[in-house]
Residue frames relative to the residue before (quaternion, step in Angstrom):
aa qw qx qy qz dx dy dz
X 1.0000 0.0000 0.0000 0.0000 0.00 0.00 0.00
X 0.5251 -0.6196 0.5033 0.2950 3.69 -0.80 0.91
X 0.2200 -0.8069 0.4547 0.3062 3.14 -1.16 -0.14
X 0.6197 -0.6789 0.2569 0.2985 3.44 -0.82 0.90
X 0.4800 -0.7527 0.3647 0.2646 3.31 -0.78 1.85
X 0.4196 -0.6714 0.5031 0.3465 3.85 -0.52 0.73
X 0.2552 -0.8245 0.5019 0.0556 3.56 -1.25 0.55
X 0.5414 0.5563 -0.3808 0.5024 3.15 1.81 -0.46
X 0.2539 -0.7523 0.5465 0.2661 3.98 -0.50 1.04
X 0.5913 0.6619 -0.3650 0.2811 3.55 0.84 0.07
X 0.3198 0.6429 -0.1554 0.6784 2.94 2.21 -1.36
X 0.8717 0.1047 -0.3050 0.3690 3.87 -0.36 -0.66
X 0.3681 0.6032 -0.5397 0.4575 3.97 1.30 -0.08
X 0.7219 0.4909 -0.3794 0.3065 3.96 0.60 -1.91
X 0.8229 0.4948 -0.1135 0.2552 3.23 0.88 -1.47
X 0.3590 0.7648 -0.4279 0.3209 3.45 2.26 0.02
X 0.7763 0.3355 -0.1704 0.5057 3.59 -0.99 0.05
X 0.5651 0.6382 -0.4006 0.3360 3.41 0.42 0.01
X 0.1927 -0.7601 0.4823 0.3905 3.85 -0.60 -0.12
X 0.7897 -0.0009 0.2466 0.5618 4.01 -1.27 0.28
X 0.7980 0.5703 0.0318 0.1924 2.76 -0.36 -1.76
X 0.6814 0.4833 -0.0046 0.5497 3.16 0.90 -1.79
X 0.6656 0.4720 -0.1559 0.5567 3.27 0.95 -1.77
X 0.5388 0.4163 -0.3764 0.6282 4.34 0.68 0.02
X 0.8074 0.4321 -0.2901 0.2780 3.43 -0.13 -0.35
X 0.4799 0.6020 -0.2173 0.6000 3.04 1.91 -0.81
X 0.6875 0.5162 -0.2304 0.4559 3.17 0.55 -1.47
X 0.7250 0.3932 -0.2610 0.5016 3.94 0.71 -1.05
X 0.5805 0.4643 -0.3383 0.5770 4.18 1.30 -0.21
X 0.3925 0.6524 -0.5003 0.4124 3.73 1.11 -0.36
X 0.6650 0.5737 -0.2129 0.4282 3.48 0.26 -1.86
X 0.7544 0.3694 -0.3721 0.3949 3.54 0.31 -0.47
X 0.6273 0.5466 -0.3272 0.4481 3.57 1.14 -0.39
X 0.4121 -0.5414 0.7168 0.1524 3.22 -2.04 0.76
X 0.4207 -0.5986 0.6137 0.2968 3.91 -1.11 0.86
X 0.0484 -0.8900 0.4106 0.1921 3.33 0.76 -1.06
X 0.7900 -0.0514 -0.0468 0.6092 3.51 0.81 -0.84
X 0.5908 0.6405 -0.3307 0.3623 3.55 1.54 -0.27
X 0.5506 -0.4551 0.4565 0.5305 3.51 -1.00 -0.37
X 0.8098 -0.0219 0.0239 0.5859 3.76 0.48 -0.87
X 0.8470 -0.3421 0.3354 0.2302 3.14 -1.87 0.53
X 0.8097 0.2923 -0.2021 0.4670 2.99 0.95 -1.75
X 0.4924 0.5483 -0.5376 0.4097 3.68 1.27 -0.28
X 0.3576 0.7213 -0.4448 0.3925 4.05 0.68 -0.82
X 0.7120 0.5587 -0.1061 0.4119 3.06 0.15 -2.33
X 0.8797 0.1297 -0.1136 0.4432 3.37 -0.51 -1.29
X 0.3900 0.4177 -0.5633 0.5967 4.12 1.02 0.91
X 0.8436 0.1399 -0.4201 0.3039 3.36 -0.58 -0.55
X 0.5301 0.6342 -0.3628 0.4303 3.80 1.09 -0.50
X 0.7236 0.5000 -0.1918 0.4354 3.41 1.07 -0.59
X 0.7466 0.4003 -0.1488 0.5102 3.23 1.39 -0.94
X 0.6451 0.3640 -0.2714 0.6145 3.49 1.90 -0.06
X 0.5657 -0.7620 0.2579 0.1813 3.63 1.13 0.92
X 0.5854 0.5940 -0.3893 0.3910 3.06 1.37 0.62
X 0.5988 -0.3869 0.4791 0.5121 4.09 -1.15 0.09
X 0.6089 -0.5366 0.4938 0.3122 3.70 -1.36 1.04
X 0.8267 0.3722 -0.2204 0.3597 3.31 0.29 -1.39
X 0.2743 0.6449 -0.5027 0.5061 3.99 1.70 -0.45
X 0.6965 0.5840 -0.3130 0.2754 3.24 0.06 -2.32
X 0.8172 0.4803 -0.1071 0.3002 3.10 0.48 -1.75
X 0.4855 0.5359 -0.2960 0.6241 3.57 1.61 -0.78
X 0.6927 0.4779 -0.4275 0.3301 3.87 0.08 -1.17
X 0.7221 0.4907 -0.2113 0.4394 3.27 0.94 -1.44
X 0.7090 0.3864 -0.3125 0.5004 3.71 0.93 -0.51
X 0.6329 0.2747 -0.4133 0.5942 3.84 0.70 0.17
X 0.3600 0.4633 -0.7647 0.2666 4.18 -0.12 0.61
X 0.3957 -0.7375 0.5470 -0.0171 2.83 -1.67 0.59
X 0.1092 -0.9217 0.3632 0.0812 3.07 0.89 1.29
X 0.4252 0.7900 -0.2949 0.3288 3.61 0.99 0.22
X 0.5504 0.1803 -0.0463 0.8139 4.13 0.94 0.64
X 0.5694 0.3928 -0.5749 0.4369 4.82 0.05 -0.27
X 0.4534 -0.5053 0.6916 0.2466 2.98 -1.52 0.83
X 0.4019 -0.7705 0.4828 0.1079 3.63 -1.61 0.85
X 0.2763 0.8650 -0.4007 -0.1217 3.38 0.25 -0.36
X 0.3111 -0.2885 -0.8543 0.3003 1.81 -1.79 2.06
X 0.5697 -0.4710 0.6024 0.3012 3.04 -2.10 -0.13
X 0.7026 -0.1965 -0.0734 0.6800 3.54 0.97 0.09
X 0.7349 0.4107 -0.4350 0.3194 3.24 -1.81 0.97
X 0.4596 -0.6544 0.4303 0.4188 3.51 -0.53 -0.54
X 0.4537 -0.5346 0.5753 0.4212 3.65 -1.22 -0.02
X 0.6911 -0.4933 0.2944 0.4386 3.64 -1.58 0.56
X 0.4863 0.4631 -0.4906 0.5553 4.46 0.81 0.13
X 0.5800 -0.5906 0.5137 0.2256 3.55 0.51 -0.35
X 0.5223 0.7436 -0.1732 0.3799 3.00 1.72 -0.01
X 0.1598 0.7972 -0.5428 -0.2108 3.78 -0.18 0.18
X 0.3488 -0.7448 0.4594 0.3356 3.85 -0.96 0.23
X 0.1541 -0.6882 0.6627 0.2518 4.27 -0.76 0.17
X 0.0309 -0.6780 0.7344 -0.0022 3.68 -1.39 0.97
X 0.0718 0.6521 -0.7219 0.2200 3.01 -1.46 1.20
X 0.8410 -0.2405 -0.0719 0.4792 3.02 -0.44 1.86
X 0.7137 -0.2133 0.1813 0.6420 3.73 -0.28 -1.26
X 0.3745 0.7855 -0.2844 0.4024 3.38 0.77 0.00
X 0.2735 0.7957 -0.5251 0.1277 3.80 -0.23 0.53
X 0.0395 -0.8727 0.4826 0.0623 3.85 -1.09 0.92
X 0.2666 -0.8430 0.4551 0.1054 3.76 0.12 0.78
X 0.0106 0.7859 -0.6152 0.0617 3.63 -0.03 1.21
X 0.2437 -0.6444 0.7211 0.0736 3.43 -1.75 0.41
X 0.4891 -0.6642 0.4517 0.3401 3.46 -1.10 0.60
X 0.2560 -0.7443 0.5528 0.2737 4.00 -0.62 -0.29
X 0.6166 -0.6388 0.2068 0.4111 3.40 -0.56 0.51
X 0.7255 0.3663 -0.4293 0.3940 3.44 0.87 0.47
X 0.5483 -0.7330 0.1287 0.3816 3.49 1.80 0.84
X 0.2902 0.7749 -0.4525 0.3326 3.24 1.30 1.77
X 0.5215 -0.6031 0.4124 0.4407 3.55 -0.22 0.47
X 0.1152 -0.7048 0.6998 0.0178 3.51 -0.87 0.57
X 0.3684 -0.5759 0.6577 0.3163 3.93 -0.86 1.11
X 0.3116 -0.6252 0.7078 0.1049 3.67 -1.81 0.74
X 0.6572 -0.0519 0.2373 0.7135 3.60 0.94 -1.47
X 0.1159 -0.5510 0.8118 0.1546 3.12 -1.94 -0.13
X 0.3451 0.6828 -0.6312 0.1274 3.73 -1.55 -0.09
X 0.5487 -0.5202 0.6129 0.2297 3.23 -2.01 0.71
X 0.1046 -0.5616 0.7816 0.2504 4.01 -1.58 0.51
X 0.4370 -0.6345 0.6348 0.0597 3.17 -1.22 1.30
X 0.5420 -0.7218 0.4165 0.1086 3.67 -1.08 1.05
């Protein structure tokens, strides 16, 4: 079975330069994300990765290995009025959204510099 040609042109800008390999991994950290205000995930991706100076896929590892375990939440339970809750941990900060079947979806991920 072929495989299905990708249509999202943002999805192919994220995934240029990448190897096989690279590109699967992106693709499998995709899933964890919320588009939230964008048109797509991967546009999401390469704005904030782009505007916080780091490689997309860095971006994407950093934000999938935070460790929400000991981050203060805030709210502590529920969401703020965006629907949004935030996890801090140290400098470190991740912004999830719920998805409609009430899984966290990453929003952003990033560092507050000192």
């Amino acid at each position: 079975m072929p495989e299905e040609a990708i249509s999202d042109q943002f999805l192919i800008q994220l995934l240029e330069g990448y190897t096989s390999t690279e590109a699967a991994e992106i693709q499998q950290y995709i899933s964890e994300w919320n588009a939230a205000t964008y048109t797509s995930v991967a546009q999401s991706i390469l704005d904030h990765a782009n505007r916080k100076g780091i490689d997309p896929l860095k971006y994407l590892r950093k934000a999938h290995n935070f460790n929400k375990k000991g981050a203060i939440r805030v709210p502590k339970t529920g969401y703020r009025g965006d629907s949004s809750a935030v996890y801090r941990k140290g400098n470190e900060y991740l912004i999830v959204r719920p998805d409609q079947y009430g899984t966290e979806k990453i929003v952003t991920y990033g560092v507050n510099d000192d």
